[in-house]
Every structure is written in C-alpha cells, then in structure tokens.
matplotlib code that plots the C-alpha trace (Angstrom):
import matplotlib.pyplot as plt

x = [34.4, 32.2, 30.4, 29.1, 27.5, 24.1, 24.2, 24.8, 22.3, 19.6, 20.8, 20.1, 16.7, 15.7, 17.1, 14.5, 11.5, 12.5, 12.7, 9.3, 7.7, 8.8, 8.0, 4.3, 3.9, 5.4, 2.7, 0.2, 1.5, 0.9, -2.7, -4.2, -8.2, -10.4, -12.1, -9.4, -7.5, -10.6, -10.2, -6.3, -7.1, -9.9, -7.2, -4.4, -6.9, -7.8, -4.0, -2.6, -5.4, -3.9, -0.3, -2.4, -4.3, -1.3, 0.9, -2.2, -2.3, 1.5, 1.3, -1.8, -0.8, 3.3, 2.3, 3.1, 6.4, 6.3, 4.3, 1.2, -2.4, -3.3, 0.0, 3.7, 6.7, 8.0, 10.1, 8.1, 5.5, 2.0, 0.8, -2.9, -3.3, -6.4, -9.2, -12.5, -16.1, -19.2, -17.8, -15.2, -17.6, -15.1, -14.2, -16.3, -16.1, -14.0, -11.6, -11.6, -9.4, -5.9, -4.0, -2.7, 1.1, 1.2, 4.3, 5.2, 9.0, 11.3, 13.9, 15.1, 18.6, 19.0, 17.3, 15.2, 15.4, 12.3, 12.8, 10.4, 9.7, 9.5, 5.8, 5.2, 3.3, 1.1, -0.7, 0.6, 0.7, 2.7, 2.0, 4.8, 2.7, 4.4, 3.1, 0.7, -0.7, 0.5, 1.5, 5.1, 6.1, 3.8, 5.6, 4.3, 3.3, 2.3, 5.6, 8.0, 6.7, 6.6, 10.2, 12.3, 13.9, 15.4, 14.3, 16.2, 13.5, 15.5, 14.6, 14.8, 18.4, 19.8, 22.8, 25.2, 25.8, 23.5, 24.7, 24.8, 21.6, 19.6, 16.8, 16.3, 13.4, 13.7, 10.6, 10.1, 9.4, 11.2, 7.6, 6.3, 3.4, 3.6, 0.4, 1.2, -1.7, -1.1, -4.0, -5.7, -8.4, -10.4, -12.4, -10.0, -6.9, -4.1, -4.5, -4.4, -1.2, 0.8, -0.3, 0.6, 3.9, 4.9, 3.7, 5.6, 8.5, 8.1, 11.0, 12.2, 16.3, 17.9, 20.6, 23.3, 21.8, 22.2, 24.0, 24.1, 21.6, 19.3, 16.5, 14.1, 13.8, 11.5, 10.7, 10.6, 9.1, 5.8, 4.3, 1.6, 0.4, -1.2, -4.6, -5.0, -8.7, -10.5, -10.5, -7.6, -10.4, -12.4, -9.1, -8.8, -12.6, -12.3, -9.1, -9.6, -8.1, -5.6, -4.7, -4.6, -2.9, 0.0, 0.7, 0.8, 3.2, 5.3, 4.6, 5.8, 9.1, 9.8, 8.1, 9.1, 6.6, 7.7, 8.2, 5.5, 3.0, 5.1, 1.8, -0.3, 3.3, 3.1, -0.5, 0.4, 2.4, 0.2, -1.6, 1.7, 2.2, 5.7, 7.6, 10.5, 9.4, 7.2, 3.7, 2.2, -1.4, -1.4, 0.6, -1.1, -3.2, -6.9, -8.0, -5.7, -6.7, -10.5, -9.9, -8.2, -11.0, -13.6, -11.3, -11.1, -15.0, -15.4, -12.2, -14.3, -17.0, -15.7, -13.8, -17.4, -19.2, -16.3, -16.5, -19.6, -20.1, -17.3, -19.4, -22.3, -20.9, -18.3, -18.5, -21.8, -23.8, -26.3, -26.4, -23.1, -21.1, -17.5, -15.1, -12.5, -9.3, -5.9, -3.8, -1.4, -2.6, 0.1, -1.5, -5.2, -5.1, -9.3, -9.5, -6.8, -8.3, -11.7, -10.3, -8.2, -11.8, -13.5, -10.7, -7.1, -4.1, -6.5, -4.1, -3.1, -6.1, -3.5, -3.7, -7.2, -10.7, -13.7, -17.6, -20.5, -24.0, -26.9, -30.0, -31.2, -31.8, -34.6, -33.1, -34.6, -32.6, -31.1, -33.4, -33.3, -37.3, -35.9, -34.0, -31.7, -29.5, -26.4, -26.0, -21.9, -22.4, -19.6, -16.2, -17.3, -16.8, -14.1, -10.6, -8.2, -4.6, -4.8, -7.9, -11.6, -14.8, -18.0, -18.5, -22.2, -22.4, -25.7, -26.7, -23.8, -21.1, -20.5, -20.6, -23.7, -23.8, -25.2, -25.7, -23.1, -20.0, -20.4, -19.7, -18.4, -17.6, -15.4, -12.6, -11.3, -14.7, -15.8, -18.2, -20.1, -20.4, -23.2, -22.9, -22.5, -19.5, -21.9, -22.0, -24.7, -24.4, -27.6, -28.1, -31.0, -31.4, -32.4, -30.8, -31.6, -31.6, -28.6, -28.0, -27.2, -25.9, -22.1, -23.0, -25.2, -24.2, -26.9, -28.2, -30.0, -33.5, -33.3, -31.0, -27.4, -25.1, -22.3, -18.8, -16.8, -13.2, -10.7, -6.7, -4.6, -7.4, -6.6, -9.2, -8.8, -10.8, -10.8, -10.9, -12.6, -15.4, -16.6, -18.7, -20.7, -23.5, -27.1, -28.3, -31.5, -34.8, -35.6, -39.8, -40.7, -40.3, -42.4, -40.7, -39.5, -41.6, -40.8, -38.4, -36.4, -32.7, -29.9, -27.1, -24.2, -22.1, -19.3, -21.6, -17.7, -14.5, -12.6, -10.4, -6.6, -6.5, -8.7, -6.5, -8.4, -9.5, -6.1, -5.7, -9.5, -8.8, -6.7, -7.3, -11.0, -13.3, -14.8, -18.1, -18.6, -21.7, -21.3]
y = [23.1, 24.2, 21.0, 21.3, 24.7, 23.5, 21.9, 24.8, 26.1, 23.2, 23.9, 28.0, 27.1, 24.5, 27.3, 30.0, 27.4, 26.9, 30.3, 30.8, 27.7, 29.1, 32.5, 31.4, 29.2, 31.9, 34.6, 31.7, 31.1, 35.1, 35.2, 31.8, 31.5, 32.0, 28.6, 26.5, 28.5, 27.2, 24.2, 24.1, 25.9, 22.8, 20.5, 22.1, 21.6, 18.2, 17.7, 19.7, 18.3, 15.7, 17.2, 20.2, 17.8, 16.0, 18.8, 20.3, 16.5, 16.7, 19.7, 18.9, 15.3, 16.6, 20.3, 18.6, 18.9, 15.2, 12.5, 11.6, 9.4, 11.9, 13.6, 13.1, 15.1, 14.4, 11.4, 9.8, 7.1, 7.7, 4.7, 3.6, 1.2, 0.1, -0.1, 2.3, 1.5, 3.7, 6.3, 6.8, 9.1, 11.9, 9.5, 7.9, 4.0, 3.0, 0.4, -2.0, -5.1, -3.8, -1.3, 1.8, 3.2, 6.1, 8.5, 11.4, 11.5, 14.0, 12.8, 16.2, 15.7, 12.5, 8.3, 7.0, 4.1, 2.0, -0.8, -4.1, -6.8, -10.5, -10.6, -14.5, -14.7, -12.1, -10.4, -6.4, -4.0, -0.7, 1.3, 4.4, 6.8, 9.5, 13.3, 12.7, 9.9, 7.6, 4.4, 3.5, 0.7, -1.9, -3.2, -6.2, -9.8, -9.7, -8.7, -8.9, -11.1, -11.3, -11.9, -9.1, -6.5, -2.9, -1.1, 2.3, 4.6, 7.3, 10.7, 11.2, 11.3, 9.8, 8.0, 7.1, 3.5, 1.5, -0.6, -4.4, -6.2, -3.3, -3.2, 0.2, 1.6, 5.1, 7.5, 9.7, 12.6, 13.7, 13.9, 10.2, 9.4, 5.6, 3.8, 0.7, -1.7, -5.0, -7.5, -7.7, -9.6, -6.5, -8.8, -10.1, -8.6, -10.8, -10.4, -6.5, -6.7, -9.0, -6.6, -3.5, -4.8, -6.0, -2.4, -0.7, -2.0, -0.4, 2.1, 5.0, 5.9, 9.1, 7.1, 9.7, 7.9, 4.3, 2.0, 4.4, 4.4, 6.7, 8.2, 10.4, 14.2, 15.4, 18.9, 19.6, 23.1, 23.3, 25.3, 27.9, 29.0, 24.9, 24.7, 21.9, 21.3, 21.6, 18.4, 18.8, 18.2, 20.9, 23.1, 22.6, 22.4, 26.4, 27.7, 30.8, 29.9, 32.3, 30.6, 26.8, 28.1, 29.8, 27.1, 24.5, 26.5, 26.2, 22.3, 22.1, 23.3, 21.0, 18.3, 18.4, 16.2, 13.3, 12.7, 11.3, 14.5, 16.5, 17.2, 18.3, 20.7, 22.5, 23.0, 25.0, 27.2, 28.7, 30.0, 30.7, 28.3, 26.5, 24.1, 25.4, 29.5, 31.7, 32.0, 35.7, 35.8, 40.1, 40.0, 37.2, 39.1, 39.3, 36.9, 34.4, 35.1, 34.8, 31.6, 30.3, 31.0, 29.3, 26.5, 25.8, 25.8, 22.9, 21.2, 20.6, 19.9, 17.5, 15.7, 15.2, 14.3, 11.7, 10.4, 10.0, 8.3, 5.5, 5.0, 4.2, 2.8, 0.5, -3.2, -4.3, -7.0, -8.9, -5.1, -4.7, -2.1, -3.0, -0.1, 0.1, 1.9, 1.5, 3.3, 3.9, 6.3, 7.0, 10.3, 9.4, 12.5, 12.3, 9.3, 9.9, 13.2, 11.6, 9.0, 11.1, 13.0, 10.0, 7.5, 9.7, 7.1, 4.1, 1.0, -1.0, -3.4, -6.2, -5.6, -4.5, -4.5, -2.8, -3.7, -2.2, -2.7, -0.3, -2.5, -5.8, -8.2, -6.8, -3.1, -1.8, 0.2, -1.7, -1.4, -2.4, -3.2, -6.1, -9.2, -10.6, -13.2, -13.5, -17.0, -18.2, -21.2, -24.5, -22.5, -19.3, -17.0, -14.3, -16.0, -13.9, -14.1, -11.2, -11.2, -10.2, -9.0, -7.3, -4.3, -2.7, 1.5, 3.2, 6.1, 8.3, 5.8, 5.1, 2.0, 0.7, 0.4, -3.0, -5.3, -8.1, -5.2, -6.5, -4.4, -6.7, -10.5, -12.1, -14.8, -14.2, -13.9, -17.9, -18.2, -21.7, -22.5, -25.3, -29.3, -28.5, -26.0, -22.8, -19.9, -18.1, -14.4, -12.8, -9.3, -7.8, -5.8, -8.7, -12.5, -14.9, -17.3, -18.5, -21.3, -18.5, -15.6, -16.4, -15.3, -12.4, -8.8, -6.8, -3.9, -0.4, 0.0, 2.7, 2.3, 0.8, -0.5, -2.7, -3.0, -5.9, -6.2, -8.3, -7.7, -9.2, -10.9, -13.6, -11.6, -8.5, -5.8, -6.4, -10.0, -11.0, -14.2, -14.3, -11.8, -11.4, -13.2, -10.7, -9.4, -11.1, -10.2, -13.2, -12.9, -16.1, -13.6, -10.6, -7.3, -5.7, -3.6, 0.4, 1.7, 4.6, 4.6, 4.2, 7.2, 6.0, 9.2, 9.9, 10.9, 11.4, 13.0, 10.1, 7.7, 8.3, 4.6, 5.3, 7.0, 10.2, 12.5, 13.1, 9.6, 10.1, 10.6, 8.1, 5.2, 5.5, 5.2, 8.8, 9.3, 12.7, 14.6, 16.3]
z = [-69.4, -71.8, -72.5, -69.2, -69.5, -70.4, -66.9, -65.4, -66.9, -65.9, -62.3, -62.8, -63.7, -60.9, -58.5, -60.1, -59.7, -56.1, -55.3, -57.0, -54.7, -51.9, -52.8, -53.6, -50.1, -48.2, -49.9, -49.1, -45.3, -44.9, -46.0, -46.0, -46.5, -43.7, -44.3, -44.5, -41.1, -39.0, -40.3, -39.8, -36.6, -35.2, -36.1, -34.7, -31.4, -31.5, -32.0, -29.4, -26.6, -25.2, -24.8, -23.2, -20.8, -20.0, -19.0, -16.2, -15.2, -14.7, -12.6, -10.4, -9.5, -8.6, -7.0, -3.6, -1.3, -0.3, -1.6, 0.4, -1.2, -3.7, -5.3, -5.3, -6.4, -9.8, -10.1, -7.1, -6.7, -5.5, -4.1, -3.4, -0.3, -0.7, -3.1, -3.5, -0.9, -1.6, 0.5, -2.2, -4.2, -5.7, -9.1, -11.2, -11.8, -9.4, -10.3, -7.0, -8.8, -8.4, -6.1, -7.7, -8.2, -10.2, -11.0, -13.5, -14.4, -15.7, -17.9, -19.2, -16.7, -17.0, -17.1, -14.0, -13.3, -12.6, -10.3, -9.6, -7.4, -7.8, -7.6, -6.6, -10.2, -8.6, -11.7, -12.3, -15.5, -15.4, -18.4, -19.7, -21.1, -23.4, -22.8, -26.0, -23.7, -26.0, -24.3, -25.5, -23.4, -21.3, -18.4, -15.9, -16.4, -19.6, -21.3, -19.4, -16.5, -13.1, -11.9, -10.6, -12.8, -13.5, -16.3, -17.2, -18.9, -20.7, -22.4, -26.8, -27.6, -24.3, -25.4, -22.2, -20.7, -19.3, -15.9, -16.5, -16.2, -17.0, -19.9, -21.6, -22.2, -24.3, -24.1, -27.2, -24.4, -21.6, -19.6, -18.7, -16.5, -14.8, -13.9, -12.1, -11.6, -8.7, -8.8, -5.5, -3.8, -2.1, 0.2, 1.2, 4.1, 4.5, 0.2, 0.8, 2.9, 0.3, -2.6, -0.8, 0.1, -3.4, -4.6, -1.8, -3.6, -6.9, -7.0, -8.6, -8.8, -10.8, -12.5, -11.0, -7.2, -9.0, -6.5, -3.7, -0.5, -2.2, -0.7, -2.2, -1.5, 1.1, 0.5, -3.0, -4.2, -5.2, -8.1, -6.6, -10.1, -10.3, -9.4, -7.1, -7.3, -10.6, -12.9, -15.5, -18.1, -17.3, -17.0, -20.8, -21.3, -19.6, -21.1, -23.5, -27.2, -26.3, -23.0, -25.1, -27.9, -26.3, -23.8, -26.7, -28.0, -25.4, -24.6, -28.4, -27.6, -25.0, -26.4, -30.2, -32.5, -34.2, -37.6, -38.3, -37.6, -40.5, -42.3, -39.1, -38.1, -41.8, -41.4, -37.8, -39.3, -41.0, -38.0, -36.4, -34.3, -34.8, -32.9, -31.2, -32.1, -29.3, -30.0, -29.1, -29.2, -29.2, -31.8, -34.2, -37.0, -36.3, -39.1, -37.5, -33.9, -35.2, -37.1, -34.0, -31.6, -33.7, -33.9, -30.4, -30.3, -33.3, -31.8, -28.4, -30.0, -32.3, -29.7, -28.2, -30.7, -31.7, -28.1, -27.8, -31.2, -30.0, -27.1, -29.2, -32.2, -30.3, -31.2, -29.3, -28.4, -26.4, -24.9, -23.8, -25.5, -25.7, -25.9, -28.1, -27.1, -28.6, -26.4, -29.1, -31.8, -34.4, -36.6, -35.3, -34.2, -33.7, -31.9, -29.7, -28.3, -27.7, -25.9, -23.8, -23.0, -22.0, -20.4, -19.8, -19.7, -21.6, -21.7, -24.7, -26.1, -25.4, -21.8, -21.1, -22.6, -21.4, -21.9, -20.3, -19.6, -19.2, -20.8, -20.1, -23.4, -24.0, -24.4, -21.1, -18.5, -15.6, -12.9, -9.2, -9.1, -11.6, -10.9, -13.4, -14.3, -16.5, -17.3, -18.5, -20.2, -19.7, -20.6, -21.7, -18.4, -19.8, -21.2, -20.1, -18.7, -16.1, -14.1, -15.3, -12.9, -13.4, -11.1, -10.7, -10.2, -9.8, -11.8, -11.2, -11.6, -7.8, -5.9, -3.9, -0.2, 0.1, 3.2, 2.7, 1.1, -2.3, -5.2, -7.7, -8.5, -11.0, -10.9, -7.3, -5.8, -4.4, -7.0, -7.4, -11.0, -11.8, -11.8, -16.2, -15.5, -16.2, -14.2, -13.0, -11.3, -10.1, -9.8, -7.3, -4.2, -2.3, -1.3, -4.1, -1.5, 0.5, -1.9, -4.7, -2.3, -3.5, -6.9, -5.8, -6.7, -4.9, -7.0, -5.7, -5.8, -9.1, -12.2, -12.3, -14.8, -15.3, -16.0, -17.1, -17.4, -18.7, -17.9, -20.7, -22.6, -24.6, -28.1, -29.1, -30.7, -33.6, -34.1, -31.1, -31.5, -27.9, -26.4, -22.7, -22.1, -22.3, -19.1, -18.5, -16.7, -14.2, -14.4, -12.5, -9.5, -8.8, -9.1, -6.0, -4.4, -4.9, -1.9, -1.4, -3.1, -1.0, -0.3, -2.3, -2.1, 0.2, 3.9, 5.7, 5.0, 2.7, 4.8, 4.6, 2.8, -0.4, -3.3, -3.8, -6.8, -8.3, -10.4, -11.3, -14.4, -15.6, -13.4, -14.0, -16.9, -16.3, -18.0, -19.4, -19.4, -23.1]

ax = plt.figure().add_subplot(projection="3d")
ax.plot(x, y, z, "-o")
ax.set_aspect("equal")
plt.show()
C-alpha cells in the first residue's frame, strides 16, 4: 500500500487544479466583459433566430380548428388546389410549377406516419424540415421515387417497433414542418385535376390510429394568444430582446441543441441562458440585460447585411444571380439565419436551384419599353431531372396580367425550339408575331425581373459549368411606346382555390426590403 501513495497523491493534486478551473470559469461566467457579452449576446441571436421564427410559423399556420386553404391543425395537411394568377397579390414570387401540401407535426406523443401515392412518375419533392429549419430528410422522386410508400417520421429518442414495410425516418426535433411540392402543368385543367388528386392522397396517421379507419380530428383547440395576421418575420423582426430571449429559452428546453452546437451552448451561459433552466429577464443583472439588448440590434442587423451580401455576392453571370442555399447548415450559424430571412424552408441544393434576373447583358434594368430575347443554344436549355421554368414578376414580385394568361414558360409550356435544336423565348409587352407567340412571355410596360428554376438539377452549386443564357436587348425593333403600367395586385377578395398568405414564407422566395 504504500508504494502507491505517491499516486494518491498525483490524484489530490489533479483534484485541486480542477477545482481551481472551475472555480476561475465560474468567477468568469459571473462577470464576463461587456465586449465580449454583446458579442456572445449577437451570436446567441443569430443562433436562436430561426428556432424563434419557426416556432411563430408553427403557431400561425396550426391556430385553426379544422384545416381549410390557409392553416391546418397540427398533424394535418394543408393542401393548395391550384397555383397563384395576378390576383394572388398577398406573397411575393409566386411559385406556379407545383401544387402545395404543407403540414407541421408533433412528435412529442408519439411517430406520424406520412403516407404517399404512386404518382404515375409524376414529378414531387416533400422536404422534413427540423425546427432549426434545417432539412433532415428529402422525400419524393428524387430519393426515394415515385412509387407508393409509408414512411414513419419519429421524434429524438423514439425507439418502439416499426410495422413491416415501413421506412423510418427519425427527426432530431419533435417539431417538423412538411412542404410537399406535385409538378403541375398550370395551363393546363385535366393536368390540375390529376395533380390535385395524387396530392389529395398525401396522408398523415398517429401511429396509435395505424391500421384502423382513421380520420382526422375536426375541432381541435386553437391558441388565441397567436397572432393570425402579421408575417412571422416581422413578429421576430418586432419582438423586444426580452420577449426573443425568454422565449428561446423556453424553445431550448423543448428543442435541446445538438452536439454539435456545444461551443455556441457554453458561450449562452454566460448570459444566462441554458438549455433546459428558465430564463428570467427581471432577474438577469443589468450588464447582462444591456449586453443582451444591443445584441439583438447587431444580430438583425447582421443577419441583413449577410443576406443581402449572398444576394449580391452569389455565383453570377451573364446577369443572372444564382442563389446559393444549402438547406442544411451544420454550425453555420450566419448563413443559416440569413437564409431563413430571405427564403424560410429553402430546399436542399440537390433538389432545387434558384437564379434571377434583373439586368439585361448590358447591365440595364429589365424594362417593358424594351424587347428581349434569351437565346438557348442546341442542348443547353436547363438539365435537370425535376422540371425547370422561368417566371417574370413586375416590380413588387407579383405576376403580370397579360392578354393571353401567361406568366411563365419552361419545359411543359409547347415551346418551338429552332430547325438547330435552339430555343428562343421572347420577352415584351406586345406579340412578337404569331410565328413566335408560343415562346412569348409578355412583360409590363415598367420594370420586371425573372426567375428561373430548376427541380433536382443535374449541377450543383458549387461545381456547376453551365449557366443561363444573358438577357438580351432585341434593337432591330423600336422601343415600345410609353403607356400606363398595368394593376397587377389583387383588385378582389382571393378565390377559395389560391393558397393564401400563410405558406408565403416558405413556399416563396420573399424579397426583403432591409
């Protein structure tokens, strides 16, 4: 025994030097510097936004007793039956390729389980988003393709038996927000009906109801304390630091952050804020409380700044900017908060790519008193899997009433490519001539821009080789005369068939103003 006091000893020692440590970042927990709080505190912010945002989404789209076009109860789909027109003028960048399906589930009793159709090869993407609006699982042609199936989407920790042909699919939160995309060909009916009744059978099933005639509650309480009509972005945009703070605090408990965030959760601490413990702003020393209110200011502001510098510093060319969004973020903290300012619920790169246009080749603003021209040489249109189009939106982001109901064109539409395989698409507010009026995407008489799209492209950001042709100024044709714009905003109460403001925000790229 004692040959082995010197080890005890050794041990002694390392104890004393822990104690110590701990001692010293306990004293430095209790008063840390006022610079390096903001900074903890802007961080903290920027970290917390999205799980903030997410929860008032949760609460606006589900504070409904039944489901109806706008809102659903949890654990129920929300289903669009038809696409956007120019009197659809409460969103921004209307999406008018696919119909919409859209859900928030609760997982904290038990799995729901999500099932599909056999879609006839009929293109569709269904997104799981986690309640950092991080997309965990991408469902629909892509992956898992286009037959019939039942997947079982359970909550972290969920351990129990899953029924026989079944796929699992475990969320890392109990919160998950579906957004089910079905191709459709918008000019077309008969198209409309076949998409509407594949997405009609997109179900959802508590697995306690699986194998029994279930049928969905119709009278489900609704929160009163949700605010059912201000954007959930400007609901963070207006919260007091006290208001963001605290209910992060709470989202933290029920949503505990992964392992990965470790350094980000220590930092917290130190303004009080820690997972699983209440957070009382009254009772948070004044330093703190100061530190914390400056640090929701620079948070917003950064988050601005860093949207709007991806916007201009995206990957661009021939004057179309092509935005990069992961969809997935891992500790990019930054970059996921911007792009949950700019485009809430943004899909894997794998499954969609975004470019726009707002200058012609020669850097000038998109202009109706102009006619232009984008020219696809032999094989070069978009290469994509899914479906791609370009879609044109005056000044505010709307569609453009037009005389032939034409608001965008792209592989569905009956294009006529050239004798060499090119394709030409021409954009002006009047006929290009009734040889060319199949390819004609009639513009306003002021500014516009354009959006193109690609579902499941076959390049990437980064990596990609291909890029859109240049918008280009046709100039062996007088300009068009000057004439007054035309309305584009909604001039009746919306139609019962257009999805309305509440999947704004995610189904739509939604331009901010800051």
């Amino acid at each position: 025994m004692a040959g082995k006091n010197p080890m005890v000893g050794e041990y002694i020692l390392v104890l004393i030097l822990c104690l110590s440590l701990v001692c010293t970042v306990s004293a430095e927990t209790s008063a840390p510097s006022g610079g390096n709080t903001i900074r903890i505190a802007t961080d903290t912010y920027i970290y917390g936004y999205p799980l903030v945002l997410m929860d008032i989404t949760r609460g606006q789209m589900t504070a409904v007793a039944q489901p109806g076009f706008r809102q659903a109860p949890v654990n129920q789909f929300i289903r669009a039956p038809g696409t956007a027109t120019p009197r659809f003028g409460m969103v921004v960048s209307p999406n008018i390729d696919t119909l919409y399906a859209s859900a928030f589930l609760d997982l904290t009793k038990e799995p729901v389980i999500l099932s599909v159709p056999d879609t006839g090869g009929r293109y569709y993407l269904i997104p799981l988003l986690d309640s950092w609006s991080n997309v965990f699982m991408s469902l629909g042609s892509r992956t898992t393709g286009t037959g019939a199936g039942n997947f079982l989407i359970s909550g972290p920790g969920w351990n129990g038996s899953v029924p026989a042909g079944m796929s699992q699919v475990q969320s890392p939160t109990n919160t998950v927000w579906i957004i089910g995309r079905t191709l459709v060909n918008a000019s077309d009916p008969a198209d409309i009906a076949a998409a509407r009744a594949i997405q009609d059978q997109y179900m959802l099933t508590p697995l306690s109801a699986w194998g029994t005639d279930y049928v969905p509650p119709t009278s489900v309480p609704v929160d009163t304390s949700v605010d059912p009509v201000t954007p959930p972005q400007d609901q963070v945009t207006n919260m007091t630091p006290a208001q963001f703070y605290t209910r992060l605090s709470r989202l933290l408990e029920r949503n505990p952050p992964p392992a990965a965030d470790a350094v980000i959760v220590q930092e917290m601490a130190e303004t009080g804020i820690v997972p699983g413990k209440s957070f009382d702003w009254n009772n948070t020393d004044l330093k703190i409380r100061d530190a914390l209110e400056q640090g929701a200011a620079d948070g917003q502001r950064e988050i601005a700044a860093t949207a709007k510098a991806s916007r201009s510093a995206a990957a661009s060319s021939k004057n179309w900017l092509i935005m990069n969004y992961s969809g997935s973020y891992g500790t990019r903290y930054l970059e996921r908060a911007a792009t949950a300012w700019t485009l809430f619920g943004a899909n894997l790169p794998e499954d969609t790519m975004y470019s726009q246009a707002e200058t012609d080749a020669d850097g000038l603003p998109l202009n109706g008193a102009n006619r232009y021209v984008i020219h696809f040489n032999a094989n070069e249109t978009p290469k994509v899997r899914g479906f791609w189009s370009i879609t044109l939106y005056n000044s505010r982001q709307f569609l453009i009433n037009n005389s032939i109901g034409r608001y965008s064109l792209g592989d569905r539409s009956p294009i006529r490519y050239n004798a060499d395989g090119s394709l030409d698409i021409w954009i002006q507010q009047d006929s290009p001539g009734t040889d060319r009026e199949s390819n004609w995407l009639p513009a306003p008489a002021d500014e516009f821009n354009l959006f193109l799209r690609e579902y499941w492209p076959l390049e990437q950001i980064p990596g990609r080789t291909r890029t859109p042709p240049a918008v280009v100024r046709v100039t062996d044709t007088p300009a068009i005369p000057d004439t007054a714009p035309q309305k584009t905003t909604a001039q009746s109460p919306l139609p019962l068939e257009i999805l309305a403001v509440g999947l704004g925000s995610a189904f739509l790229f939604a331009r901010r103003s800051s």
